[in-house]
LUMNU-602773 format. One line per field, with one value per atom (N, C-alpha, C, O): residue number from 1; chain; atom name; y, x, z; residue in three letters. Coordinates in nm, 4 decimals. Layout:
<nodes>
fise = NUM, ... .
tise = A, ... .
lodo = CA, ... .
v = Y, ... .
u = X, ... .
w = Z, ... .
sero = ALA, ... .
</nodes>
This chain:
<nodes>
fise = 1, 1, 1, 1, 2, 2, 2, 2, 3, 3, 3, 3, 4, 4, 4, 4, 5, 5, 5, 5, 6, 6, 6, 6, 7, 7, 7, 7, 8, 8, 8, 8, 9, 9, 9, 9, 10, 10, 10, 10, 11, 11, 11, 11, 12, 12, 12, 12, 13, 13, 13, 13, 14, 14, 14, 14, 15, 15, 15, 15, 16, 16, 16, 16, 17, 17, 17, 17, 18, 18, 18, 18, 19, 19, 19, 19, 20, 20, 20, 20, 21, 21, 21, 21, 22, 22, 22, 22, 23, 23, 23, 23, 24, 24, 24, 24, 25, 25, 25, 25, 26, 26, 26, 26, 27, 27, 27, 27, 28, 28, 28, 28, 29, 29, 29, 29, 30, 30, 30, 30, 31, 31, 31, 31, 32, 32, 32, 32, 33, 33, 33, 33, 34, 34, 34, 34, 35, 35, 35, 35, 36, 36, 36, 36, 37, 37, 37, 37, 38, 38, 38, 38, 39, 39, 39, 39, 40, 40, 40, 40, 41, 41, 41, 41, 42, 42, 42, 42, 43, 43, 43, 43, 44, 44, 44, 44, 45, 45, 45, 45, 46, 46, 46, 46, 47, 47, 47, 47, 48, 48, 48, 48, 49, 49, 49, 49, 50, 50, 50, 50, 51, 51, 51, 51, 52, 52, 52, 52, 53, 53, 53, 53, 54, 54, 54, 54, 55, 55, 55, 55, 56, 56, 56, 56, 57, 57, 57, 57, 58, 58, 58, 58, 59, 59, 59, 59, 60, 60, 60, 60, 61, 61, 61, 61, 62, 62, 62, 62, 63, 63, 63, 63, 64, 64, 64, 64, 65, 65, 65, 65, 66, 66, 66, 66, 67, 67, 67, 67, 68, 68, 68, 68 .
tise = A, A, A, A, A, A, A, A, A, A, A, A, A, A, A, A, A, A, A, A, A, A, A, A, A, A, A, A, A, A, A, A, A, A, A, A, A, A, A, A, A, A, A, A, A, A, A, A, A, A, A, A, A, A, A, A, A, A, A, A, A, A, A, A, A, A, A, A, A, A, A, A, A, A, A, A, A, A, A, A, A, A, A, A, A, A, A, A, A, A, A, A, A, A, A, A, A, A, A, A, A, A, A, A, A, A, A, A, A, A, A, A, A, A, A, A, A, A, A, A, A, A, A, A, A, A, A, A, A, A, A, A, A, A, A, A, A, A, A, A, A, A, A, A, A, A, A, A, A, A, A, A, A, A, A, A, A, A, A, A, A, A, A, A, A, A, A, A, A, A, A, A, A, A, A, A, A, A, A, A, A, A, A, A, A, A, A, A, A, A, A, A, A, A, A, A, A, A, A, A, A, A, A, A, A, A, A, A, A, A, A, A, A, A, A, A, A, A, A, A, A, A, A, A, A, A, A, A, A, A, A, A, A, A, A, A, A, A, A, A, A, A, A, A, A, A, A, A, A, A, A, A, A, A, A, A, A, A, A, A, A, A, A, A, A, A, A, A, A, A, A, A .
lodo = N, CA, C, O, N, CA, C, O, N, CA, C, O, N, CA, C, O, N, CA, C, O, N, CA, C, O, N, CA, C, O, N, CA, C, O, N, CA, C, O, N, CA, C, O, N, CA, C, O, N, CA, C, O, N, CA, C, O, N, CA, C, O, N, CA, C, O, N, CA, C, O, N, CA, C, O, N, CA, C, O, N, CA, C, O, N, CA, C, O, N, CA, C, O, N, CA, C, O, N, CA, C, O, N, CA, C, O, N, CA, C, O, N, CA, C, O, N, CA, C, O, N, CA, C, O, N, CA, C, O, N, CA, C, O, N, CA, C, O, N, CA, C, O, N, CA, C, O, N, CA, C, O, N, CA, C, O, N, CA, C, O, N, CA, C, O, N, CA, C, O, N, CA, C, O, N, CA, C, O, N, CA, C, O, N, CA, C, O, N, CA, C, O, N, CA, C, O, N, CA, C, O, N, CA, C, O, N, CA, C, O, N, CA, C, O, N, CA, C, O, N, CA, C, O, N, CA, C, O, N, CA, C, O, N, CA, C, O, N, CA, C, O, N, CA, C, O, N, CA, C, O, N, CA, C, O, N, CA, C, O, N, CA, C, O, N, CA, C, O, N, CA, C, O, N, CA, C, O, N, CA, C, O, N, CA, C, O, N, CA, C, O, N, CA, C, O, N, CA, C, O, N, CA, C, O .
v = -2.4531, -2.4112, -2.4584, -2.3789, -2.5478, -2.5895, -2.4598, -2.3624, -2.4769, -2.4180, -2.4254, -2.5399, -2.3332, -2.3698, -2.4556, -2.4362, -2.5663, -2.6710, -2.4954, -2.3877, -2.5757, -2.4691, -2.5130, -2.6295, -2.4107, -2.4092, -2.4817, -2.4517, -2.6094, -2.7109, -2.6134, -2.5243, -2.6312, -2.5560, -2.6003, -2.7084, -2.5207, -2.6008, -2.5581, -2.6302, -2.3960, -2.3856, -2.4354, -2.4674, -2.4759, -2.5616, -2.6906, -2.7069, -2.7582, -2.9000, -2.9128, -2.9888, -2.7863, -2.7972, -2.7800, -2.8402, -2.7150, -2.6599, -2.7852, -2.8287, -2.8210, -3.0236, -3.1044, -3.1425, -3.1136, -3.2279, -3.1500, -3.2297, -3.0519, -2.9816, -2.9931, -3.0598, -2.9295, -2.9101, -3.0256, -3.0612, -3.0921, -3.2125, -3.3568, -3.4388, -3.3637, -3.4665, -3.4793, -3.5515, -3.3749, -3.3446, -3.3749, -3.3849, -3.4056, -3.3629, -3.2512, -3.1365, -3.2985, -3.2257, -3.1367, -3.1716, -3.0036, -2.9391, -3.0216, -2.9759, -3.1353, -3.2231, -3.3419, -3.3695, -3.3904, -3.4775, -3.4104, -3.4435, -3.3570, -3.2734, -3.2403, -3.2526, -3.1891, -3.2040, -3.2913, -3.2744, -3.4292, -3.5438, -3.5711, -3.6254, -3.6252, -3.6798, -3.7051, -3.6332, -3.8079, -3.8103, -3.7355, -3.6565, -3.7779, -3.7418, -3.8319, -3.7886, -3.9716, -4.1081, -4.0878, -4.1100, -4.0401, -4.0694, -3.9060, -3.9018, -3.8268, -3.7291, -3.7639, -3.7368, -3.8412, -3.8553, -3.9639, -3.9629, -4.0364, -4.1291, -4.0476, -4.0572, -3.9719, -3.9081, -3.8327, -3.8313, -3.7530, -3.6625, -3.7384, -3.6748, -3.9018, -3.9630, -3.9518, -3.9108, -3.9893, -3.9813, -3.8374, -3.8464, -3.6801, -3.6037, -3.6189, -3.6296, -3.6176, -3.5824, -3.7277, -3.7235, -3.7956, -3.9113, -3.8891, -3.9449, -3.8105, -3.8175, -3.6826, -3.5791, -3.7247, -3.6306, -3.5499, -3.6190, -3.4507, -3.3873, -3.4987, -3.5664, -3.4692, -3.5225, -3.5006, -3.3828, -3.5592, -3.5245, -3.4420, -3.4143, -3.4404, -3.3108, -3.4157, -3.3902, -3.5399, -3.6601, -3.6692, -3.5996, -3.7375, -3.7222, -3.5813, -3.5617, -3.4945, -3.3716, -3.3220, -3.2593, -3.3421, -3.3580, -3.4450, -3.3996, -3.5816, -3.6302, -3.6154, -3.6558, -3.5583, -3.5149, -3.4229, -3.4230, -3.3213, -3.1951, -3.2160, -3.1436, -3.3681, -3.4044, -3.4431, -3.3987, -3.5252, -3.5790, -3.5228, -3.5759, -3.4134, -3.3224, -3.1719, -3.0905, -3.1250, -3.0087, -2.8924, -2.9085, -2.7718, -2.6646, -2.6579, -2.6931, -2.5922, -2.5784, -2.4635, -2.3939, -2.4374, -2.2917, -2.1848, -2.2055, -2.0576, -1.9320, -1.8745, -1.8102, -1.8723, -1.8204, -1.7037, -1.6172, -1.6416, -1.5384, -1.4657, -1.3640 .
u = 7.0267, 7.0153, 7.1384, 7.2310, 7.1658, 7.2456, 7.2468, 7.1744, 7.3515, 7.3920, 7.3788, 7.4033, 7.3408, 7.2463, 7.3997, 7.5197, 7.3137, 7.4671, 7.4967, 7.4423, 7.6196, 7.7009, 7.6365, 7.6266, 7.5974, 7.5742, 7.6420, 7.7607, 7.6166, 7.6586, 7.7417, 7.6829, 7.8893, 7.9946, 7.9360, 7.9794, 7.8401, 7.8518, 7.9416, 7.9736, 8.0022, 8.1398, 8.2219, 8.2597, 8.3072, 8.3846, 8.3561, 8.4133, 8.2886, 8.2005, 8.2518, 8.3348, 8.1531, 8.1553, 8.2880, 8.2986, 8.3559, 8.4703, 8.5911, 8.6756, 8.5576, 8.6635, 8.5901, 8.6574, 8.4612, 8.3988, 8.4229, 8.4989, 8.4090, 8.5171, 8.6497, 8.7038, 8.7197, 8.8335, 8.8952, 8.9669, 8.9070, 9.0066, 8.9008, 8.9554, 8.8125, 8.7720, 8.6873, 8.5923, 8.7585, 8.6502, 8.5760, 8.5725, 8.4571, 8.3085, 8.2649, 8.3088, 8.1657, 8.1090, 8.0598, 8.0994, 7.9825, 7.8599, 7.7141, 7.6222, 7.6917, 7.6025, 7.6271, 7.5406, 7.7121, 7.7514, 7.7700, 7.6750, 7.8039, 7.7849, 7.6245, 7.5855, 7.5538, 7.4155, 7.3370, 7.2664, 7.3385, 7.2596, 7.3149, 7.3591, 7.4499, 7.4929, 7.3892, 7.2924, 7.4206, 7.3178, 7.3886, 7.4814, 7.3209, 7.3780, 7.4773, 7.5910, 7.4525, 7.5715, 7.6884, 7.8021, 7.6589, 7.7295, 7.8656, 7.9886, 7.7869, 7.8886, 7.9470, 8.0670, 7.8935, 7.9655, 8.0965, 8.2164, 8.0321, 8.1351, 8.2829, 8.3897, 8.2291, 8.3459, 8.4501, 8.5707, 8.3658, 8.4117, 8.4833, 8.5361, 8.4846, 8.5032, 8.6629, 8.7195, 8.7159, 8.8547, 8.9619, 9.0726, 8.8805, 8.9444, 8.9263, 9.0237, 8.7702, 8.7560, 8.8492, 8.8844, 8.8623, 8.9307, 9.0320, 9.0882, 9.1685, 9.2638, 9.3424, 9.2887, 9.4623, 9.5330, 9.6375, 9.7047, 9.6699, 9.7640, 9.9525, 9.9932, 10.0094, 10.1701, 10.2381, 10.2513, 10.2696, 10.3683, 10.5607, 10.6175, 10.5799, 10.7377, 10.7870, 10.8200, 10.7870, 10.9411, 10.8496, 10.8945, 10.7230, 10.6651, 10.6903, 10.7610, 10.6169, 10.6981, 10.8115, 10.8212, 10.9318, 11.0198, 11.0584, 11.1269, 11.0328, 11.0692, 10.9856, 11.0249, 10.8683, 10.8289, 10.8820, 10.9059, 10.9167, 11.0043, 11.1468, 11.2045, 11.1633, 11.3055, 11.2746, 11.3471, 11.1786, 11.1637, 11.0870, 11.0874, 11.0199, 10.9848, 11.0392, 10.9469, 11.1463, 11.1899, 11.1298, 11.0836, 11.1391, 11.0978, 11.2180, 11.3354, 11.1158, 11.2389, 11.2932, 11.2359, 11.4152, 11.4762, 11.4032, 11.3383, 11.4300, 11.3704, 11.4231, 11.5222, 11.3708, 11.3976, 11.4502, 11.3650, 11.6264, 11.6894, 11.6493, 11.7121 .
w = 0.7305, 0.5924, 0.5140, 0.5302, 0.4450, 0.3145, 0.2465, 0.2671, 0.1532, 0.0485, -0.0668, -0.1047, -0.1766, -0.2936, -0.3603, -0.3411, -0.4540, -0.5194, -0.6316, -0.6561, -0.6636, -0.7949, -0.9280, -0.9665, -0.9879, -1.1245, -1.1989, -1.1868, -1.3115, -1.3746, -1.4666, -1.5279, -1.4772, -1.5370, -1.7081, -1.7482, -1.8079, -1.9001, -1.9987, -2.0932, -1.9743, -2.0544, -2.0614, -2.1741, -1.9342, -1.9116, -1.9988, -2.1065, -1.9609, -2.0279, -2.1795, -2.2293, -2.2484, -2.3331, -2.4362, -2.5431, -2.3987, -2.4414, -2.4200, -2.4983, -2.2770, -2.2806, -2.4336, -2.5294, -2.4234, -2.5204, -2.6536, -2.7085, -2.7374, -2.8546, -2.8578, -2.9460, -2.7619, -2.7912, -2.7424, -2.8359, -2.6654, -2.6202, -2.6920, -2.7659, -2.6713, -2.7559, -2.8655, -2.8956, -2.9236, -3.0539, -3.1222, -3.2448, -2.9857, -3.0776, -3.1442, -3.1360, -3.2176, -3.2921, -3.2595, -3.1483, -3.2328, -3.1611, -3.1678, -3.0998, -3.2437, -3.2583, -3.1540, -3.0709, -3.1594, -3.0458, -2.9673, -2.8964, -2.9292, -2.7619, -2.6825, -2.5664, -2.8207, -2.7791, -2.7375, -2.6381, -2.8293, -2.8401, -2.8025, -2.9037, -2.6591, -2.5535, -2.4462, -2.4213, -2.3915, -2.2854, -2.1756, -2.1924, -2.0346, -1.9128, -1.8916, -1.8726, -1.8910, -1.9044, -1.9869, -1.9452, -2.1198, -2.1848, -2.1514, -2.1552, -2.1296, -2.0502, -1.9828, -1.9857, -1.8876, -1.7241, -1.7809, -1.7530, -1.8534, -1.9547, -1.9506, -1.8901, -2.0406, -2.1142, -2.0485, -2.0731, -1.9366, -1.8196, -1.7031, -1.6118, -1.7079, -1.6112, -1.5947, -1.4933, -1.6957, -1.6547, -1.6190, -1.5660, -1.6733, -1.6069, -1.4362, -1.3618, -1.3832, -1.2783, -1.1890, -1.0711, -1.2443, -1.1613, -1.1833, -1.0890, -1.2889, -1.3129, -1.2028, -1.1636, -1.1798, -1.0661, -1.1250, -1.2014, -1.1198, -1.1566, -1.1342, -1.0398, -1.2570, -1.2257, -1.1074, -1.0741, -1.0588, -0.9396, -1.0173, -1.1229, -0.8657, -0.9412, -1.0441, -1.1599, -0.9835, -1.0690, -1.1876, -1.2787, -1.2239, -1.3423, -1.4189, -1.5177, -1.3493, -1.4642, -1.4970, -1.6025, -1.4043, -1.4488, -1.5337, -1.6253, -1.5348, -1.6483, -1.7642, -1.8737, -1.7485, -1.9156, -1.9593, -2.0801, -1.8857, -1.8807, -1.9929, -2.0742, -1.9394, -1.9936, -2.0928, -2.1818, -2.1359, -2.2515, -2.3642, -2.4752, -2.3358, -2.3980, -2.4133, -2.4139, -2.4238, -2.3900, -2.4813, -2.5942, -2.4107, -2.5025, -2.6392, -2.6502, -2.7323, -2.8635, -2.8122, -2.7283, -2.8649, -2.8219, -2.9100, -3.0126, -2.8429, -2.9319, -3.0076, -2.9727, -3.1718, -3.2740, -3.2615, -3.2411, -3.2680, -3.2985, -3.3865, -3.4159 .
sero = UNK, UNK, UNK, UNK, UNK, UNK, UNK, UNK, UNK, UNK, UNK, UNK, UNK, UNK, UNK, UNK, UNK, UNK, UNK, UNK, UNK, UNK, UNK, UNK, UNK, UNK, UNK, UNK, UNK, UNK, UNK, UNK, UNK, UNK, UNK, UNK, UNK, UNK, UNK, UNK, UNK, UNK, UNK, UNK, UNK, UNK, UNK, UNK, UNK, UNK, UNK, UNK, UNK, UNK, UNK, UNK, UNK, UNK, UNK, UNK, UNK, UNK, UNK, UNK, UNK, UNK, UNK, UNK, UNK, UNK, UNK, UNK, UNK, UNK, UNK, UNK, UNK, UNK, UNK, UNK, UNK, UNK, UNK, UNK, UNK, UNK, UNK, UNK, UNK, UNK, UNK, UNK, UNK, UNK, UNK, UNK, UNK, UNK, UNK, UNK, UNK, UNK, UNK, UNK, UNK, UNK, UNK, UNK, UNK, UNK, UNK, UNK, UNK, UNK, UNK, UNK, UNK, UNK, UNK, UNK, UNK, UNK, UNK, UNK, UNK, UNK, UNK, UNK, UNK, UNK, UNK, UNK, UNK, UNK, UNK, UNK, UNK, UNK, UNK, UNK, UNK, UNK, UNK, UNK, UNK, UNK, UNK, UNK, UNK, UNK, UNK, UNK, UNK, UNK, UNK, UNK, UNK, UNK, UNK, UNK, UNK, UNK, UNK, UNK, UNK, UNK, UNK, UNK, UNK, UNK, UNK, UNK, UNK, UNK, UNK, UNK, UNK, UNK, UNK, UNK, UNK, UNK, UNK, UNK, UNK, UNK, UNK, UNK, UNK, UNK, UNK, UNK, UNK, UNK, UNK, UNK, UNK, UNK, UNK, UNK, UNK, UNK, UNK, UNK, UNK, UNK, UNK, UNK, UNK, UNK, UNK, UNK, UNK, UNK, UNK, UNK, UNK, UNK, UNK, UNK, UNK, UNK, UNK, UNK, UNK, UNK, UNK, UNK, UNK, UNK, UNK, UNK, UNK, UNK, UNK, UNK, UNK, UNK, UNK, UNK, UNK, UNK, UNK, UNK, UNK, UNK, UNK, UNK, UNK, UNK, UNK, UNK, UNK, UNK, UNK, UNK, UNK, UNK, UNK, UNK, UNK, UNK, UNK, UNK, UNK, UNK, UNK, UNK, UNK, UNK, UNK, UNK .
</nodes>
């Protein structure tokens, strides 16, 4: 007996294709399946920074200090 697959995250989904690549709620709809997988392609292929990368964004981006 397999295991039922996981429910297609479409909050998640939807909420990357608004907020990080701001589509429309119209373009998000009338997307295809391709044109998702498109779009979605480079998180699921992309890897988290390693320590020396974040450290040096760390450096080159620093927090502002906190308003007294």
């Amino acid at each position: 007996m397999s295991a039922a697959p996981a429910p297609f995250p479409w909050d998640a989904v939807l909420g990357y294709c608004l907020n990080r690549l701001r589509w429309s709620p119209e373009s998000f709809w009338r997307a295809t399946p391709r044109e998702l997988a498109v779009a979605l392609g480079d998180v699921a292929a992309s890897a988290p920074p390693t320590r020396a990368e974040l450290a040096m964004l760390m450096r080159a981006h620093p927090d502002a200090p906190a308003c007294a």
